[in-house]
Gaussian input, Z-matrix of N, CA and C with variables (Angstrom, degrees):
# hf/3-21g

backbone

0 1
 N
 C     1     B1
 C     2     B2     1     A1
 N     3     B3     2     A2     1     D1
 C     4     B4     3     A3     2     D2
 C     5     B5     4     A4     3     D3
 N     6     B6     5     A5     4     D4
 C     7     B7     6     A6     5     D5
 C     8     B8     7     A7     6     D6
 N     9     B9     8     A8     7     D7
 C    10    B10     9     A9     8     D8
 C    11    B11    10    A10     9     D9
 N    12    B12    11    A11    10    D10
 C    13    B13    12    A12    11    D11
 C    14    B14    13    A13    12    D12
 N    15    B15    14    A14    13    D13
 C    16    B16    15    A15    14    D14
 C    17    B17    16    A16    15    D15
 N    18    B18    17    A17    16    D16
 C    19    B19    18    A18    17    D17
 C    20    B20    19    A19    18    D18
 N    21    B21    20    A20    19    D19
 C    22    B22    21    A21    20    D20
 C    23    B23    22    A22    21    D21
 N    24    B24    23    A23    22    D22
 C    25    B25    24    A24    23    D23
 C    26    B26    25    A25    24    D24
 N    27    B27    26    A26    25    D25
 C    28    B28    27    A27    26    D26
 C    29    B29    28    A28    27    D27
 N    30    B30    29    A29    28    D28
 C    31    B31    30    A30    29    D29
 C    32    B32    31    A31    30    D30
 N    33    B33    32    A32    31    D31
 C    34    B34    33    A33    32    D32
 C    35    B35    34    A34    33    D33
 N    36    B36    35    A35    34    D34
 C    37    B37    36    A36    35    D35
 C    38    B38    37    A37    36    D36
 N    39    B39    38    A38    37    D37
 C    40    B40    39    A39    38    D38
 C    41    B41    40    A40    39    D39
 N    42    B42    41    A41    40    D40
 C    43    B43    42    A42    41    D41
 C    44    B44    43    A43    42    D42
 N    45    B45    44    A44    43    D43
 C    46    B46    45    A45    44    D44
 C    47    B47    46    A46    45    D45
 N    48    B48    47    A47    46    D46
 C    49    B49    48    A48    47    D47
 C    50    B50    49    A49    48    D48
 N    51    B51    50    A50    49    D49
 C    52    B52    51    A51    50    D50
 C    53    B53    52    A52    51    D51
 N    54    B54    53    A53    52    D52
 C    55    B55    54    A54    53    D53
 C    56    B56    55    A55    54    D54
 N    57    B57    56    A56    55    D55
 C    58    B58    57    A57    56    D56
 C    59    B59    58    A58    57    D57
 N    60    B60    59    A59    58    D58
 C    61    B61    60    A60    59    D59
 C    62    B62    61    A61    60    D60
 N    63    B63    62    A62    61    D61
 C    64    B64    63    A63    62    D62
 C    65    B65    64    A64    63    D63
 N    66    B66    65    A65    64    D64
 C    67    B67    66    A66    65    D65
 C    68    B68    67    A67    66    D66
 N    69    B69    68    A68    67    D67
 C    70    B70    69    A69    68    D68
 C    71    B71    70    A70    69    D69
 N    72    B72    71    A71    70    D70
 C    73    B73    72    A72    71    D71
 C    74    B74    73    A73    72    D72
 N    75    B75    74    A74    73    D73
 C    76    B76    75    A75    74    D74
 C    77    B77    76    A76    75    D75
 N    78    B78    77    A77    76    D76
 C    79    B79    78    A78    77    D77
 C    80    B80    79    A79    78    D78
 N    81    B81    80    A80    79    D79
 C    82    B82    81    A81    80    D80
 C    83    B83    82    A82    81    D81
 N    84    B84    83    A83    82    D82
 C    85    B85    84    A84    83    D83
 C    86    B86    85    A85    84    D84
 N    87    B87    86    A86    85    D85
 C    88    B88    87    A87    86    D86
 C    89    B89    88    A88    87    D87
 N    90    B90    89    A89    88    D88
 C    91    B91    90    A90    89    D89
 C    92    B92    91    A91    90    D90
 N    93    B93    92    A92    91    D91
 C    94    B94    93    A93    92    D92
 C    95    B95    94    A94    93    D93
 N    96    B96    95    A95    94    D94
 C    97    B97    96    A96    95    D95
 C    98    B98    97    A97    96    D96
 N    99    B99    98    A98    97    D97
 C   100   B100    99    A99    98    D98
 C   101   B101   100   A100    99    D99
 N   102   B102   101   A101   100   D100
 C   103   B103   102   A102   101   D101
 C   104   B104   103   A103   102   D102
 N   105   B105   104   A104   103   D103
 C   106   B106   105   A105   104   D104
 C   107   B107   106   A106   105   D105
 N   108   B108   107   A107   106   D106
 C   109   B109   108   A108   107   D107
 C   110   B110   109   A109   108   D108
 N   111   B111   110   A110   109   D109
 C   112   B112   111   A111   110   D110
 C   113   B113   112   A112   111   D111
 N   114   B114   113   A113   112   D112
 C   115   B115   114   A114   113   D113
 C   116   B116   115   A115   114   D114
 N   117   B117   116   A116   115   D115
 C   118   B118   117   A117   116   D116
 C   119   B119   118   A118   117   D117
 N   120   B120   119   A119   118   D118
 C   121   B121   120   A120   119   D119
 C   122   B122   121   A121   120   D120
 N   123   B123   122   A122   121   D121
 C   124   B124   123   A123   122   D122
 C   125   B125   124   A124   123   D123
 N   126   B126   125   A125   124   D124
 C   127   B127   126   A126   125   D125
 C   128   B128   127   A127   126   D126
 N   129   B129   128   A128   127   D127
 C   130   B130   129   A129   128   D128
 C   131   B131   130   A130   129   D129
 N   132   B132   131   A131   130   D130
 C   133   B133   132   A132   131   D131
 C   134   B134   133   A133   132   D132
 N   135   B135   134   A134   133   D133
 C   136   B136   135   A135   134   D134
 C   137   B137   136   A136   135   D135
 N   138   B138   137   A137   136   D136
 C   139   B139   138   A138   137   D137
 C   140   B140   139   A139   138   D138
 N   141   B141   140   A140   139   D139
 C   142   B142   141   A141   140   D140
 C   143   B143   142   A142   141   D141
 N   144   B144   143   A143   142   D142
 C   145   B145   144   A144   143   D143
 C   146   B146   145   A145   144   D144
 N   147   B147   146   A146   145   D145
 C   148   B148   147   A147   146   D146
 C   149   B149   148   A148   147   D147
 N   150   B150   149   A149   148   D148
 C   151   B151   150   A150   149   D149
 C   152   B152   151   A151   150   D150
 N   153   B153   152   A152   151   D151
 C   154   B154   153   A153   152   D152
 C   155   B155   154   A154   153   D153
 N   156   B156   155   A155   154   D154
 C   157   B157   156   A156   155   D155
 C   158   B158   157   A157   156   D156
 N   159   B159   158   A158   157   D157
 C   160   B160   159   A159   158   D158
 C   161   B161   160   A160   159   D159
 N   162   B162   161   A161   160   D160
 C   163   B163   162   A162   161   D161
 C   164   B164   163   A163   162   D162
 N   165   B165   164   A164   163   D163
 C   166   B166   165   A165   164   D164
 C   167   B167   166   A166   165   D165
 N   168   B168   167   A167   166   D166
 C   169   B169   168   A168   167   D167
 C   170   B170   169   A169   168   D168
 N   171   B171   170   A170   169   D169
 C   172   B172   171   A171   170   D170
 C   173   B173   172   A172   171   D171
 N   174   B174   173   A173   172   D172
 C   175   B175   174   A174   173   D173
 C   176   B176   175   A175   174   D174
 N   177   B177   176   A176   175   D175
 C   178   B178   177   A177   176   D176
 C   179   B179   178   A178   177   D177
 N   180   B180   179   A179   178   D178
 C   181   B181   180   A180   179   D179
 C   182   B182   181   A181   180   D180
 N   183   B183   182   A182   181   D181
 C   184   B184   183   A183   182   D182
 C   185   B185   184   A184   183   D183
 N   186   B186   185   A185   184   D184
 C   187   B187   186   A186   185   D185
 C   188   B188   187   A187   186   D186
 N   189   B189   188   A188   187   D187
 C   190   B190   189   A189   188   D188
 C   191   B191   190   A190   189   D189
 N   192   B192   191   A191   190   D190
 C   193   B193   192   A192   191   D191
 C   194   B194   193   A193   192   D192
 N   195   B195   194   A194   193   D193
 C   196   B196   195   A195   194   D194
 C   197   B197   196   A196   195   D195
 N   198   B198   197   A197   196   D196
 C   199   B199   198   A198   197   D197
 C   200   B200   199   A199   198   D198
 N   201   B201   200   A200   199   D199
 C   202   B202   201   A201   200   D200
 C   203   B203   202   A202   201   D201
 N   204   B204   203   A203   202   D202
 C   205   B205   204   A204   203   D203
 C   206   B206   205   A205   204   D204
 N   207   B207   206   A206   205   D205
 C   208   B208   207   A207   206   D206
 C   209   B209   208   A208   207   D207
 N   210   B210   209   A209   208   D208
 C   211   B211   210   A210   209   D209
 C   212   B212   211   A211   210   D210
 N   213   B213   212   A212   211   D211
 C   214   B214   213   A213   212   D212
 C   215   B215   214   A214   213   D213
 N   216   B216   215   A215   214   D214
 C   217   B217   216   A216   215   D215
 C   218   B218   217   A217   216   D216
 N   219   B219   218   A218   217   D217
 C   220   B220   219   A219   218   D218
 C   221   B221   220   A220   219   D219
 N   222   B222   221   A221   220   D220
 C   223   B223   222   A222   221   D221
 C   224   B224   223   A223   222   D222
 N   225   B225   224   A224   223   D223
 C   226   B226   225   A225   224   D224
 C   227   B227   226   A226   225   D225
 N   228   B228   227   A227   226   D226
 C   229   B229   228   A228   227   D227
 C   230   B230   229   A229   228   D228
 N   231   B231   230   A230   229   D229
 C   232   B232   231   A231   230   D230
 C   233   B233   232   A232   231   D231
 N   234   B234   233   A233   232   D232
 C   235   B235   234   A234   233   D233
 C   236   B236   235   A235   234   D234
 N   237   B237   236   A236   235   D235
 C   238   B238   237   A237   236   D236
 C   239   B239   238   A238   237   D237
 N   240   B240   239   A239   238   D238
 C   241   B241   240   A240   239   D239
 C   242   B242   241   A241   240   D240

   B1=1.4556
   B2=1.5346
   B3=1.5893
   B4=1.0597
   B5=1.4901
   B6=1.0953
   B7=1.2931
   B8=1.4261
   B9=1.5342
   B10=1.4239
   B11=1.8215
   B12=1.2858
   B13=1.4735
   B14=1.4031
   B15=1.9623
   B16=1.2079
   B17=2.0275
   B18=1.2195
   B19=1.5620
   B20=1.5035
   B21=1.0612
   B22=1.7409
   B23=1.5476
   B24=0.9661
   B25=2.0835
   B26=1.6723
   B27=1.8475
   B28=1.1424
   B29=1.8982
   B30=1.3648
   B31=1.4726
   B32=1.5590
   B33=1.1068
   B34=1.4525
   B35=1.7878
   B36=1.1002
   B37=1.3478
   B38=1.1178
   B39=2.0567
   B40=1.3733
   B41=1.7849
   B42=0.9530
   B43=1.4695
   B44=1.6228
   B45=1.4667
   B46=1.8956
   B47=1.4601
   B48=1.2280
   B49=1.8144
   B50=1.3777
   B51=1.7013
   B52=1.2368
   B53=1.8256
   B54=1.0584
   B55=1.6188
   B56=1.4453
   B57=1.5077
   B58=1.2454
   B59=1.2811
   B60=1.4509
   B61=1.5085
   B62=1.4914
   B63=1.7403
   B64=0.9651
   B65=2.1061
   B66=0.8803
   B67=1.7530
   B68=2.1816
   B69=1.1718
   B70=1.8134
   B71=1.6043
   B72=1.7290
   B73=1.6052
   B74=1.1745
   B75=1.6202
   B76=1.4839
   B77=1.2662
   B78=1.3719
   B79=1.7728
   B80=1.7959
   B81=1.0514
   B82=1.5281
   B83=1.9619
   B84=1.2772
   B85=1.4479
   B86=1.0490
   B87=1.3751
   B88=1.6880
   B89=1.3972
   B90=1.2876
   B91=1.4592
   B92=1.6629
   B93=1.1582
   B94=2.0605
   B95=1.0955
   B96=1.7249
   B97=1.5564
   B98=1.6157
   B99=1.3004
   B100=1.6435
   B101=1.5435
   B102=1.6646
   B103=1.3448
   B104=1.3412
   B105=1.2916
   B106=1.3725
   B107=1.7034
   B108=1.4630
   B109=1.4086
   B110=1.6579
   B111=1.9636
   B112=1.0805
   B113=0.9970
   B114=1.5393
   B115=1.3992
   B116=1.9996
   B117=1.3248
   B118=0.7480
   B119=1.9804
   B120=1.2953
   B121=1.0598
   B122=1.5838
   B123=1.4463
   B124=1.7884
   B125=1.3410
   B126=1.4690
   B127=1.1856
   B128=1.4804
   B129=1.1890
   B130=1.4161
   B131=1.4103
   B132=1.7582
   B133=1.3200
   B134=0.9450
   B135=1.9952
   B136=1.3856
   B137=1.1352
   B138=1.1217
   B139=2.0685
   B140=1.5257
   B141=1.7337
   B142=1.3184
   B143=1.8486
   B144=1.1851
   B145=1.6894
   B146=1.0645
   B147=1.5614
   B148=1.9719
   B149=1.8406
   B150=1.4971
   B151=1.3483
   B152=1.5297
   B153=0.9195
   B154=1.7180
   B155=1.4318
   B156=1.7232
   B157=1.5908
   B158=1.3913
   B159=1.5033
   B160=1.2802
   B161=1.3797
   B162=1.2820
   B163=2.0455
   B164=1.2534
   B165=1.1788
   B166=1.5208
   B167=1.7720
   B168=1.1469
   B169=2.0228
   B170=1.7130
   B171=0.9419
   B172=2.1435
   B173=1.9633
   B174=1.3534
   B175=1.2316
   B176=1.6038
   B177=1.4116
   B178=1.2600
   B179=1.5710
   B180=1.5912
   B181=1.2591
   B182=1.3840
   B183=1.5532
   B184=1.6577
   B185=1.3201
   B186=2.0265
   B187=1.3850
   B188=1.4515
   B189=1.3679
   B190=1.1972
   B191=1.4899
   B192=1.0016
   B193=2.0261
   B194=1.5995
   B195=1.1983
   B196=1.3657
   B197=1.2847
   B198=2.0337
   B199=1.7175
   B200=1.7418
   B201=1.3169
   B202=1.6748
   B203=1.8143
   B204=0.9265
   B205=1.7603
   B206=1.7154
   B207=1.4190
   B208=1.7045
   B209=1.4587
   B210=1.2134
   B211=1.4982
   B212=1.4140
   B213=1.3062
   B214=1.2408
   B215=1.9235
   B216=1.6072
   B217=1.2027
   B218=1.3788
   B219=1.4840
   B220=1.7715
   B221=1.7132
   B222=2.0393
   B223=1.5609
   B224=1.3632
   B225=1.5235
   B226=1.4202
   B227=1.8068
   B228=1.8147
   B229=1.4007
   B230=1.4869
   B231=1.3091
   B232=1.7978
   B233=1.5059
   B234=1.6462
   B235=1.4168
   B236=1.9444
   B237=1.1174
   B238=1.9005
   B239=1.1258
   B240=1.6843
   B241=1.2365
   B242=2.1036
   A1=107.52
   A2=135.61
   A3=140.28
   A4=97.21
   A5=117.13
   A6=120.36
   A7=137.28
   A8=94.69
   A9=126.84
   A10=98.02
   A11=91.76
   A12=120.90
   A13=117.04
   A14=113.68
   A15=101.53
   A16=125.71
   A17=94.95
   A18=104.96
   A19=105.98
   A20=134.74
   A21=152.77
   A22=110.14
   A23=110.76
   A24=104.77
   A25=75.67
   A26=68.06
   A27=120.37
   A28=118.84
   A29=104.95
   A30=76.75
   A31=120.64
   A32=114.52
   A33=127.60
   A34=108.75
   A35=110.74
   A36=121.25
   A37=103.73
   A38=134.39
   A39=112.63
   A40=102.66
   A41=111.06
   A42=120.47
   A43=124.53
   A44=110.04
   A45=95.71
   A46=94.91
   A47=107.96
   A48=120.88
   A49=105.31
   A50=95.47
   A51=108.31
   A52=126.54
   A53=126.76
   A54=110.43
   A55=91.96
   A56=97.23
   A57=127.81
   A58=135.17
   A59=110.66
   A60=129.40
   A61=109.33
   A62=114.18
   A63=149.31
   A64=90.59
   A65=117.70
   A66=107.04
   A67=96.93
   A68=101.75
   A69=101.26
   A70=100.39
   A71=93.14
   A72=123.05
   A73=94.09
   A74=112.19
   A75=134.22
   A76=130.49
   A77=114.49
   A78=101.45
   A79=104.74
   A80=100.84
   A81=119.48
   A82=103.22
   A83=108.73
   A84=110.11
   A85=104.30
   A86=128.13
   A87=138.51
   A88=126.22
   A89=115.79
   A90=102.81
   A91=111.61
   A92=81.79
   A93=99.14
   A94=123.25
   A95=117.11
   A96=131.18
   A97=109.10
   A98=113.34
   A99=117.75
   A100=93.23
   A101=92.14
   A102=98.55
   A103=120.07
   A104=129.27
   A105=114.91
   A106=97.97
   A107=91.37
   A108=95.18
   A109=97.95
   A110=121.96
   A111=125.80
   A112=108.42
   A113=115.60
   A114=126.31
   A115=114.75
   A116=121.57
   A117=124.45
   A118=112.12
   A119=136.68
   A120=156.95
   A121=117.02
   A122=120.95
   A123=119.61
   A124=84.05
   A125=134.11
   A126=162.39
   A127=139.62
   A128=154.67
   A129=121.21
   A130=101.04
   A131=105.15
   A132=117.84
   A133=105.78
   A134=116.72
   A135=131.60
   A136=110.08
   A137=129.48
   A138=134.98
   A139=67.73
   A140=101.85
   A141=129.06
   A142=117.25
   A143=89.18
   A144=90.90
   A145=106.15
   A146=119.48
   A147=129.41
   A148=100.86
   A149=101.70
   A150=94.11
   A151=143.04
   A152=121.77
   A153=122.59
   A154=84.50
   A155=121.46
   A156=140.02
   A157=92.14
   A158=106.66
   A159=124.21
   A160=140.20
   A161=100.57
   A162=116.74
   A163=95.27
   A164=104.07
   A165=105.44
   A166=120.96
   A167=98.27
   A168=107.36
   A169=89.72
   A170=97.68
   A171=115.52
   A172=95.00
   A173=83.23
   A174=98.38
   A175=134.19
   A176=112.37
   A177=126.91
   A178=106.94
   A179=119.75
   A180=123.56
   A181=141.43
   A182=110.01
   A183=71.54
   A184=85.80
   A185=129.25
   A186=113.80
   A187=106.56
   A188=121.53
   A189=135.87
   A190=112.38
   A191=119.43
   A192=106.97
   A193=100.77
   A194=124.26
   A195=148.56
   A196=125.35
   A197=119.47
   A198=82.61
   A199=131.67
   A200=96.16
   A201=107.17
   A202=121.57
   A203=118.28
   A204=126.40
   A205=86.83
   A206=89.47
   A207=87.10
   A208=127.27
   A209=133.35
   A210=148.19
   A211=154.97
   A212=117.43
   A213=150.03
   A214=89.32
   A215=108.05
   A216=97.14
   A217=105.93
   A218=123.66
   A219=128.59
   A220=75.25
   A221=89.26
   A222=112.05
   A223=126.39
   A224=110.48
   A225=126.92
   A226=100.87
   A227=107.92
   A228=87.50
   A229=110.34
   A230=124.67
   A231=124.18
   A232=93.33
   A233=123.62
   A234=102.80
   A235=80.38
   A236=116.01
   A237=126.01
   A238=90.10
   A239=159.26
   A240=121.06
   A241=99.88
   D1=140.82
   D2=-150.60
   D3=-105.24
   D4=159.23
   D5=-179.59
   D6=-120.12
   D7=-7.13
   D8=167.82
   D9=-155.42
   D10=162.32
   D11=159.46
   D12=-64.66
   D13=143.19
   D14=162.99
   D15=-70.64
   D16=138.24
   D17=-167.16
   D18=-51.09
   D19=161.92
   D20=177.17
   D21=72.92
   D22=49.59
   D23=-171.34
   D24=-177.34
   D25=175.77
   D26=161.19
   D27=-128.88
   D28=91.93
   D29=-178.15
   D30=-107.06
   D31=176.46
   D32=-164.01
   D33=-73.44
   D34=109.26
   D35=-178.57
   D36=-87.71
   D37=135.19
   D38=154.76
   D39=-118.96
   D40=19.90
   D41=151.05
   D42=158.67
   D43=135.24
   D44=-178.63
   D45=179.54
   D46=126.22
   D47=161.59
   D48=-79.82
   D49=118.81
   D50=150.53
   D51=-73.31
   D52=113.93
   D53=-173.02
   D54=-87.77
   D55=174.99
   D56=170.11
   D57=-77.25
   D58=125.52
   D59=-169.94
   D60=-119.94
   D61=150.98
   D62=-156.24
   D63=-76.34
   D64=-5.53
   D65=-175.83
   D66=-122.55
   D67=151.70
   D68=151.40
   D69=-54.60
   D70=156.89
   D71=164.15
   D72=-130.57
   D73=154.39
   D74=140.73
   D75=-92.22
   D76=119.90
   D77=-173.83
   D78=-122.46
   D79=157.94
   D80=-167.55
   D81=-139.53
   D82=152.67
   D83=171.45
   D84=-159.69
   D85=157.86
   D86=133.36
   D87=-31.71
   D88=127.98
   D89=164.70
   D90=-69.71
   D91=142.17
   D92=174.74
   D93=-143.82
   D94=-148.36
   D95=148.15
   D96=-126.35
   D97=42.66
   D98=166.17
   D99=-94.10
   D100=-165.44
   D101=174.86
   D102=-143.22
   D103=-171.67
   D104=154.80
   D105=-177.23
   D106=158.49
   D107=-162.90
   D108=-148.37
   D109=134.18
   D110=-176.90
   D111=-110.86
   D112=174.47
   D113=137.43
   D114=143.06
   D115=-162.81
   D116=-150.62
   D117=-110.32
   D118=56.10
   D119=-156.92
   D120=86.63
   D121=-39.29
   D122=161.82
   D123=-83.83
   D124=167.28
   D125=114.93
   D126=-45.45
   D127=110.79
   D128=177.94
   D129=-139.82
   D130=144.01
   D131=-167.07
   D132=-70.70
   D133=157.85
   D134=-176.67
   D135=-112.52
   D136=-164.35
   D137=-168.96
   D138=-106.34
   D139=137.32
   D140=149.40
   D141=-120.17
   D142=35.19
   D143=-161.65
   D144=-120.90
   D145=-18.49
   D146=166.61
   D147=-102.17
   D148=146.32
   D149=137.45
   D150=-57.48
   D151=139.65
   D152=-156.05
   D153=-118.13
   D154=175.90
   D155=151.27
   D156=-161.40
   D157=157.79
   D158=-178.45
   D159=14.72
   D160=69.30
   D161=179.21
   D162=-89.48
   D163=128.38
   D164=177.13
   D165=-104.60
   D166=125.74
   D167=-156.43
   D168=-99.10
   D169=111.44
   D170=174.87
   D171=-56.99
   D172=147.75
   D173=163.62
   D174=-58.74
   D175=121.49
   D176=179.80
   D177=83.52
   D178=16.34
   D179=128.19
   D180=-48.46
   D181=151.09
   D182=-177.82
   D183=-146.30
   D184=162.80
   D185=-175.09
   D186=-145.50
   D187=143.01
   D188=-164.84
   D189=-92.45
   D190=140.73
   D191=178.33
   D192=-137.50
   D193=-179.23
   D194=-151.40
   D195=-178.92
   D196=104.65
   D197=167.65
   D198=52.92
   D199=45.56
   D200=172.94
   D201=174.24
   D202=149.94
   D203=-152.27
   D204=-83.79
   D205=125.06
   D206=-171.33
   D207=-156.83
   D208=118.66
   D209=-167.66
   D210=-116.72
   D211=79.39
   D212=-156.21
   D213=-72.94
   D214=128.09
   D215=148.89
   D216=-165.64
   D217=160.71
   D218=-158.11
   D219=-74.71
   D220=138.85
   D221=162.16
   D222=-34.46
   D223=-41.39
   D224=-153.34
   D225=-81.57
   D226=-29.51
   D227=-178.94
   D228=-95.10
   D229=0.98
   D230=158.61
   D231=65.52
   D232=58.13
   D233=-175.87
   D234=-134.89
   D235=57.60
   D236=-179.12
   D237=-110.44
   D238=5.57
   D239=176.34
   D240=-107.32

């Protein structure tokens, strides 16, 4: 299971949990009608209806996606916009 996205895109997810890792992520998406939903053992859904850039998901978060262009990447390489 991947833990980030490959870097320079956005690519098209039609479903996959990201689990939770020991560093921050930055995530970014397309606006759509997917979904995605974070957090820290409950989950809770986010706006998939704006474009987003750089939300930053705490460590040992973890985030679910659906059906939408979407981009996970470690804080440290600042490559979410």
């Amino acid at each position: 299971m991947p833990d980030e996205t490959i870097e320079g895109g956005y690519p098209y997810v039609d479903y996959q949990n990201y689990a939770g890792v020991g560093y921050e992520r930055l995530l970014s998406w397309k606006a759509g009608h997917g979904r995605i939903s974070m957090g820290q053992g409950d989950v809770e859904p986010q706006r998939s209806d704006l474009d987003t850039k750089g939300v930053l998901l705490p460590p040992w978060h973890s985030v679910v996606v659906s059906k939408m262009y979407f981009k996970i990447v470690p804080k440290a390489s600042h490559s979410a916009g």
